[in-house]
C-alpha positions as CSV (number, residue, x, y, z in Angstrom):
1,X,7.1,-4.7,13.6
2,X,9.4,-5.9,11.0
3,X,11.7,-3.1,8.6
4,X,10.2,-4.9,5.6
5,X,6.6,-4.5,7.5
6,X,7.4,-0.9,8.4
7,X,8.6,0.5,4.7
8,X,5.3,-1.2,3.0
9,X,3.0,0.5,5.4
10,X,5.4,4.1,4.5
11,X,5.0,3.3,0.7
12,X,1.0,2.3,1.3
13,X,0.3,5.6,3.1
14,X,2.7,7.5,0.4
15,X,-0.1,5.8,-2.4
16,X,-2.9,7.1,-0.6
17,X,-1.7,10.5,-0.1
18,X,-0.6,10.4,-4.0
19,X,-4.4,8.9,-4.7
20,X,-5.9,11.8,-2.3
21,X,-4.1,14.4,-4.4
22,X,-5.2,12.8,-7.5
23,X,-8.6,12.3,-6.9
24,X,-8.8,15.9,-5.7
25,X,-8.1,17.4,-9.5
26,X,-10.0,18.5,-11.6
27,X,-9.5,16.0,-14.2
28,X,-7.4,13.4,-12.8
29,X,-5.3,11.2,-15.0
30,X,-7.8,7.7,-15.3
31,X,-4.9,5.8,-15.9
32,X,-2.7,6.7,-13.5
33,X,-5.8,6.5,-10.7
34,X,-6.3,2.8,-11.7
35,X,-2.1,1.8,-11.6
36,X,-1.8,3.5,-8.3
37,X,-5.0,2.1,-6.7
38,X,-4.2,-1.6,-8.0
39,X,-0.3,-0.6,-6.7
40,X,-1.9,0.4,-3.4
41,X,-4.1,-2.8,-3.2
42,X,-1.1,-5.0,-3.9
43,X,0.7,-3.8,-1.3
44,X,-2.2,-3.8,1.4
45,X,-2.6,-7.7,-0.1
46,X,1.0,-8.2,1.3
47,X,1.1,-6.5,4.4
48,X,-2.4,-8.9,5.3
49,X,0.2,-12.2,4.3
50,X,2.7,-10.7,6.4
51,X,0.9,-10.0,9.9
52,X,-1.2,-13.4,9.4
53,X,1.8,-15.3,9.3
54,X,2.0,-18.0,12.3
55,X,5.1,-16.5,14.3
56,X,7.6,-19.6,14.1
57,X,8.7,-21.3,17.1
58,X,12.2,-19.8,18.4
59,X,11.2,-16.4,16.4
């Protein structure tokens, strides 16, 4: 596993505790909910481009 693998999957599982914590509140901020979510999707959207990469020849 690459570093630059390994520190988006740390900041993808640091989003979905934040959105855990979040969601369990009373009244949750809406806003914040929606940035952290689309955050937390963008990230996931990167890490899928990263492991479905064709390893290189020589890599």
């Amino acid at each position: 596993m690459s570093d630059m693998t390994f520190r988006l999957l740390e900041r993808h599982q640091r989003l979905d505790a934040r959105l855990r914590l979040l969601q369990g509140l009373r009244w949750p901020d809406p806003s914040e909910l929606a940035r952290l979510k689309k955050l937390k999707l963008a990230i996931k959207d990167r890490l899928t481009r990263l492991t479905a990469r064709p390893l290189r020849p020589g890599s």
